[in-house]
C-alpha positions, 0 to 999 in steps of 0.5 A: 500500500502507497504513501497516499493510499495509507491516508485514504478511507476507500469506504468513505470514497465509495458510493454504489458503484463509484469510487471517487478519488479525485483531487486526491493528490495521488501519484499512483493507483492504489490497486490493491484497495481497489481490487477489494472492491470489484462491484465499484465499476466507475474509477475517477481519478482526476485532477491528481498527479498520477504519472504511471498507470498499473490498474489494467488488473482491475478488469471490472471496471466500465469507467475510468476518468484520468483527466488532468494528471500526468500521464505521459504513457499507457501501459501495454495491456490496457487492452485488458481492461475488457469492460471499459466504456467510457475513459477520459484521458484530457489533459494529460502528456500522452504522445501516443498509445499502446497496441493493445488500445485496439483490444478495448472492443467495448469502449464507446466514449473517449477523450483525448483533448489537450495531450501532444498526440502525435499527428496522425493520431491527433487527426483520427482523434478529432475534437471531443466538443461534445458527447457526439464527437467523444463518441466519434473519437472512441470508434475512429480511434480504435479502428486507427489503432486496429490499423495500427495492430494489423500492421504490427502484426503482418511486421512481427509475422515477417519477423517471425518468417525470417526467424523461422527461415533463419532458424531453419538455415540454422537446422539446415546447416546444423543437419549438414554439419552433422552429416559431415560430422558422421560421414567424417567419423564413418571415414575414420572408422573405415579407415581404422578398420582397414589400418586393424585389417593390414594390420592383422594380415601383416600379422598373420603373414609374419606368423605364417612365415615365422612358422614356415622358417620354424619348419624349415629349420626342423626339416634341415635339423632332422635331415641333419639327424638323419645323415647322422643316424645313417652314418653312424649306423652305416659305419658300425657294421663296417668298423665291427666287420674290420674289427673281427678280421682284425681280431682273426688275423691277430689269433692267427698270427698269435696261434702261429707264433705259438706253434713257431715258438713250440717248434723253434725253442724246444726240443720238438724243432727236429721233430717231423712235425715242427720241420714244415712249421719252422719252415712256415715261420721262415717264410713268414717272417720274410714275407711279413718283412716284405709286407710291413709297408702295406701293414702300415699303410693298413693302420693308418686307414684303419684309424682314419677311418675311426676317427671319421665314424666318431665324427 
């Protein structure tokens, strides 16, 4: 509640349906207290210095006198005042009105004298000399400012319009970036995918030829094995039948010795049996004289060829 409202006794101010608050001295509306009282539809408010204007809250109301204040605007949504019929605003600072004037369908009284009005409302406003041309200027007013809300329309429709083919431009580059955006990344995981696909293949040539060494290597180790096995068991029936000739040959000799020596040393060497072995030994001993070079020569190929087979 205002300064002004404070000092104010509504109920003193209030007969019927009216409500008088003129010459109040009042800088504001005191809404509040008004809106206590919705079956008071006649407001007058004259001769005070209200400046500002907040009452279009209070939508009962059927009419309004402002004259003589000092208003120098209308608010937006005067047009809610759906009931209004009758409203004075002379002699006030109004140099135009709000949009929403035109919504103001049941309004059939104005007064607009002695406000600076810009010309062409100035011109449908006319005089209000009399009820007839107050009358005159409610219904020229209007239809001035229906004109006005048209136009204010169709602008804010174009502007809409633009708004909307902007905004689609925008929805449409958007789209578009996006489009690049999940063609860029398909690429990418195609071409990912392709890097993990070489990548595997490389892979899998590099086991396959590291497998393929592997049995190379196996093959030459068991060929290598394998000329081994055949050398060594190649050589062992050689070495073992050399070895047995070796062995017999020695016997002989050594059983020819004894025979020799038997004959040779004893008393049995005149003996008819020991005559054709001592004559035997004789030969021989100079027959192994005469083959000593072949027997050694027989040595020597025999521990060549040992030392080969252990090889």
């Amino acid at each position: 509640m205002s300064k002004n409202s404070k000092a104010l006794n509504l109920k003193d101010k209030i007969n019927g349906n009216e409500v008088d608050l003129s010459l109040s001295n009042l800088t504001e509306v005191p809404v509040r207290e008004l809106s206590l009282f919705p079956k008071a539809t006649v407001l007058d408010m004259s001769c005070n210095n209200i400046i500002f204007l907040p009452f279009c809250s209070l939508t009962h109301l059927i009419r309004v006198d402002l004259s003589k204040n000092q208003l120098t605007s209308l608010p937006d949504d005067l047009g809610n005042l759906s009931n209004l019929q009758h409203l004075d605003l002379y002699n006030n600072k109004l140099t135009s009105l709000p949009v929403s004037f035109s919504q103001l369908r049941s309004l059939k009284w104005l007064d607009l004298k002695d406000n600076p009005l810009e010309p062409d409302l100035a011109k449908a406003a006319g005089d209000c000399l009399d009820e007839k041309q107050c009358k005159q200027c409610a219904a020229k007013v209007l239809q001035y400012m229906s004109v006005i809300q048209e136009e204010v329309d169709r602008a804010r429709e174009k502007r809409l319009l633009r708004e909307k083919e902007l905004e689609k431009k925008r929805e449409a580059k958007q789209r578009e970036r996006e489009a690049k955006e999940k063609e860029a990344r398909k690429q990418q995981k195609a071409e990912e995918k392709e890097r993990r696909r070489k990548e595997y293949n490389a892979n899998q040539m590099a086991a396959l030829a590291a497998q393929e060494q592997q049995k190379r290597k196996n093959e030459q180790r068991k060929r290598k094995n394998g000329q081994k096995v055949v050398m060594k068991t190649g050589s062992k029936p050689q070495r073992s039948l050399i070895g047995l000739l070796f062995r017999f040959f020695l016997l002989v000799l050594l059983g020819l010795a004894a025979v020799g020596a038997v004959c040779r040393m004893t008393d049995l060497q005149k003996e008819a049996v020991c005559v054709p072995v001592n004559l035997a030994v004789n030969d021989g001993l100079s027959w192994a004289g005469e083959q000593e070079v072949v027997v050694r020569q027989l040595w020597k190929s025999l521990v060549y060829l040992d030392k080969q087979n252990d090889t």
